[in-house]
GUVEX-38991 format. One record per residue (C-alpha): residue number from 1; residue in three letters; z, y, x. Coordinates in pm, 1 decimal, padded with zeros to 6 digits. Layout:
<node NUM ALA <Z Y X>>;
...
REM end
This chain:
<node 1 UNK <-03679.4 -00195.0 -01563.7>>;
<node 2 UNK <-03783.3 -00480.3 -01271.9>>;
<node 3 UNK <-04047.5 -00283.9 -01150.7>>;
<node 4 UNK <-03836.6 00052.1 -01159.1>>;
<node 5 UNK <-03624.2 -00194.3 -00919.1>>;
<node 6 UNK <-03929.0 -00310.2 -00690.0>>;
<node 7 UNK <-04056.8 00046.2 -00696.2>>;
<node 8 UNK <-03716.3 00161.3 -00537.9>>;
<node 9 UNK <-03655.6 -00093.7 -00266.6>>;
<node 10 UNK <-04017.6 -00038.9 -00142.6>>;
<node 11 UNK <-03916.0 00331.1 -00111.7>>;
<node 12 UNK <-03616.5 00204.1 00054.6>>;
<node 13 UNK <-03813.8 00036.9 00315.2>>;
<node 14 UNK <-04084.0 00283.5 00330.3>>;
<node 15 UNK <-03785.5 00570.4 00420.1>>;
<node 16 UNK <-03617.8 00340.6 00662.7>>;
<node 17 UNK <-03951.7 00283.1 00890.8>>;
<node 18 UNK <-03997.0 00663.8 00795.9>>;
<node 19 UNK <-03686.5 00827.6 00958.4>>;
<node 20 UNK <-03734.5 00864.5 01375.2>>;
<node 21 UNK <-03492.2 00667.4 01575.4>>;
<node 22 UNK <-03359.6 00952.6 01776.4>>;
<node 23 UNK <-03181.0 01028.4 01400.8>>;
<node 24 UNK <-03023.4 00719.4 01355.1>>;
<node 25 UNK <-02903.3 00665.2 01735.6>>;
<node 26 UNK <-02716.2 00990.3 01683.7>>;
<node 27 UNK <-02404.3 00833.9 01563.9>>;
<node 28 UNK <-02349.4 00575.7 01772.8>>;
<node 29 UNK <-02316.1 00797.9 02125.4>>;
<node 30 UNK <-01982.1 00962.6 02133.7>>;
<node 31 UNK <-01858.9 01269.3 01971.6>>;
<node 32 UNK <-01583.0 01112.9 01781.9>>;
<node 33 UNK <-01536.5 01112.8 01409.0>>;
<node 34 UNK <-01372.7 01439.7 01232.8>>;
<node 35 UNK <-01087.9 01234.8 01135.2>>;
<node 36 UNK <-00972.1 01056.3 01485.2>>;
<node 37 UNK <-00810.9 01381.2 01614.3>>;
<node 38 UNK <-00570.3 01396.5 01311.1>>;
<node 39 UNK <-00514.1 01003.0 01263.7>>;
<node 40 UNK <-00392.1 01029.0 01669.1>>;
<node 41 UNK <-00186.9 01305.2 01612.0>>;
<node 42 UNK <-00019.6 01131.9 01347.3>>;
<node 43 UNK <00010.4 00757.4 01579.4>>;
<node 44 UNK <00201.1 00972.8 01834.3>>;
<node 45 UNK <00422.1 01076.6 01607.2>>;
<node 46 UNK <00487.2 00770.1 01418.7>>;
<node 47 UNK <00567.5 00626.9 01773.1>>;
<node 48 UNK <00792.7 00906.7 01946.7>>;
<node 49 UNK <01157.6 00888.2 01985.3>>;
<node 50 UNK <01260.8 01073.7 01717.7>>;
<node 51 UNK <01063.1 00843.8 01469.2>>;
<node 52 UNK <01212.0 00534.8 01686.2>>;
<node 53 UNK <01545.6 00637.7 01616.6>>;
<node 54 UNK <01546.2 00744.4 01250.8>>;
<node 55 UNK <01393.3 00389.8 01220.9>>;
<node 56 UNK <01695.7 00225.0 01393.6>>;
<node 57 UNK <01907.1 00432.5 01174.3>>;
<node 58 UNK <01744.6 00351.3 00871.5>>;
<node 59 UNK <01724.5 -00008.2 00932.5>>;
<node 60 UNK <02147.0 00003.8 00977.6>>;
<node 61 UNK <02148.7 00194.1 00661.6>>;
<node 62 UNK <01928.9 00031.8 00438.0>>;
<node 63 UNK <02020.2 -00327.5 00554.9>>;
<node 64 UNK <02378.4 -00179.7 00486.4>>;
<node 65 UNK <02331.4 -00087.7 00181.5>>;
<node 66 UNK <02117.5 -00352.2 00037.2>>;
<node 67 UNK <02350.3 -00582.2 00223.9>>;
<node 68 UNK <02635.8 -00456.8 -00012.7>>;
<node 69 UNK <02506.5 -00310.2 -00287.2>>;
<node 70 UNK <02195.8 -00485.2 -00308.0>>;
<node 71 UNK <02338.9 -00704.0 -00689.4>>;
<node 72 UNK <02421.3 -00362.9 -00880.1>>;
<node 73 UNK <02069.8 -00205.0 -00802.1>>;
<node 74 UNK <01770.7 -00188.3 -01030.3>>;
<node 75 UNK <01470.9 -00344.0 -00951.6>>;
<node 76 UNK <01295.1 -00024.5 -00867.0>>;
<node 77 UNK <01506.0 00070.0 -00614.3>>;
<node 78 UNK <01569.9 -00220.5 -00484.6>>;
<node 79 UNK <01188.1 -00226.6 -00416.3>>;
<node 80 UNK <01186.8 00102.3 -00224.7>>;
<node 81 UNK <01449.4 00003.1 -00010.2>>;
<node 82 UNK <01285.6 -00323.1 00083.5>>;
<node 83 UNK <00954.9 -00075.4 00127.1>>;
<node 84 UNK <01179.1 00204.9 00394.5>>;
<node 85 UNK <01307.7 -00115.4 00547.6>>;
<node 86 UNK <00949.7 -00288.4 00633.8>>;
<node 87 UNK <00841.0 00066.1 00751.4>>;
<node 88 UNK <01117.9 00095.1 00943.8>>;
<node 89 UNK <01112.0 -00252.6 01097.9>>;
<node 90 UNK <00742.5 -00195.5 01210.9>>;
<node 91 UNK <00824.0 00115.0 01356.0>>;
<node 92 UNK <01105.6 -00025.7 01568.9>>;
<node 93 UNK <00929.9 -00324.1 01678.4>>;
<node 94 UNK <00680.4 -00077.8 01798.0>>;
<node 95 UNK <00828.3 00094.6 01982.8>>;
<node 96 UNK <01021.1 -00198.9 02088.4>>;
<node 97 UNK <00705.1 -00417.7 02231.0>>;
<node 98 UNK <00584.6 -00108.0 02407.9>>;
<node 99 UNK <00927.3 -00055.7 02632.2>>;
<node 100 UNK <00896.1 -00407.5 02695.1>>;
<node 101 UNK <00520.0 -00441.0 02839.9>>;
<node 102 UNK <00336.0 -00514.8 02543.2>>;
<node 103 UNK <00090.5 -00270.4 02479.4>>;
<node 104 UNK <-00190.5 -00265.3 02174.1>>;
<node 105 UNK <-00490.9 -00150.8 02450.9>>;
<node 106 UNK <-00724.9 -00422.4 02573.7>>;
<node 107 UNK <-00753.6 -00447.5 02967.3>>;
<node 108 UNK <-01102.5 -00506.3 03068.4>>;
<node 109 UNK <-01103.9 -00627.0 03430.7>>;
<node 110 UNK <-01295.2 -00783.7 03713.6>>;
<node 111 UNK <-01634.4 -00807.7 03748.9>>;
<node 112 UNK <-01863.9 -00912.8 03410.2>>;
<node 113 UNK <-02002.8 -01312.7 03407.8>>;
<node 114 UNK <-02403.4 -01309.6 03393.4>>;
<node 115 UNK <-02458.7 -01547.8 03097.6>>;
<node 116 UNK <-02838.8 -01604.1 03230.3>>;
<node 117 UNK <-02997.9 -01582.2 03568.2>>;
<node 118 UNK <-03357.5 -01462.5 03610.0>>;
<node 119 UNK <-03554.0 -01685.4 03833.9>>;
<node 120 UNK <-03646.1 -01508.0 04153.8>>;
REM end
C-alpha cells in the first residue's frame, strides 16, 4: 500500500513538471468565471430599491410581530422570523451605508511606493 502511495506522488510530480506553463497561466488572465455574470446579476438585485424597501417593510413587520406576538410562537417560527429579520437588516444597512458614502470597492490611488531601489 506505501509504495502504491510513493508511486502516485512521484506521478504527481512527474505530471506537474510535465504540463507546459502556457496551460496553467491560462486561468489567471481574465475571462471571468461562468458563474460571476449570474452572482452580479443577483448583487444588483439584492441591492435595488425595490429589495431596499421590502426590507424596510419587513423589518416593521417582523419586529412588529415578534415584538407582540413573539411569547405565543413556536420555536420554529420564531426562528424564521429572527432569520427574514437578519436578512432584512443586512439588506437595509446596505443599502443604507451606500447612500451615505460608504462603499464596499477599494480605491487604489496615487502613485505606488518602490520598496527597493536598484543602485545606479
Amino acid at each position: 500500500m506505501r509504495c502504491k502511495n510513493v508511486i502516485l506522488l512521484a506521478l504527481v510530480f512527474l505530471g506537474v513538471g510535465l504540463v507546459p506553463t502556457d496551460l496553467w497561466a491560462a486561468g489567471a488572465g481574465g475571462g471571468g468565471l461562468p458563474w460571476e455574470a449570474p452572482l452580479t446579476t443577483l448583487a444588483n438585485s439584492v441591492s435595488g430599491p425595490v429589495a431596499y424597501g421590502l426590507s424596510i417593510l419587513g423589518i416593521v413587520g417582523v419586529g412588529g410581530f415578534l415584538i407582540f406576538a413573539g411569547g405565543m410562537l413556536g420555536d420554529l417560527l420564531r426562528g424564521v422570523l429572527f432569520v427574514v429579520l437578519v436578512i432584512a437588516f443586512v439588506i437595509a444597512s446596505k443599502n443604507t451605508l451606500t447612500a451615505f458614502g460608504f462603499t464596499a470597492a477599494a480605491e487604489v490611488g496615487g502613485k505606488p511606493e518602490i520598496a527597493w531601489h536598484y543602485a545606479e
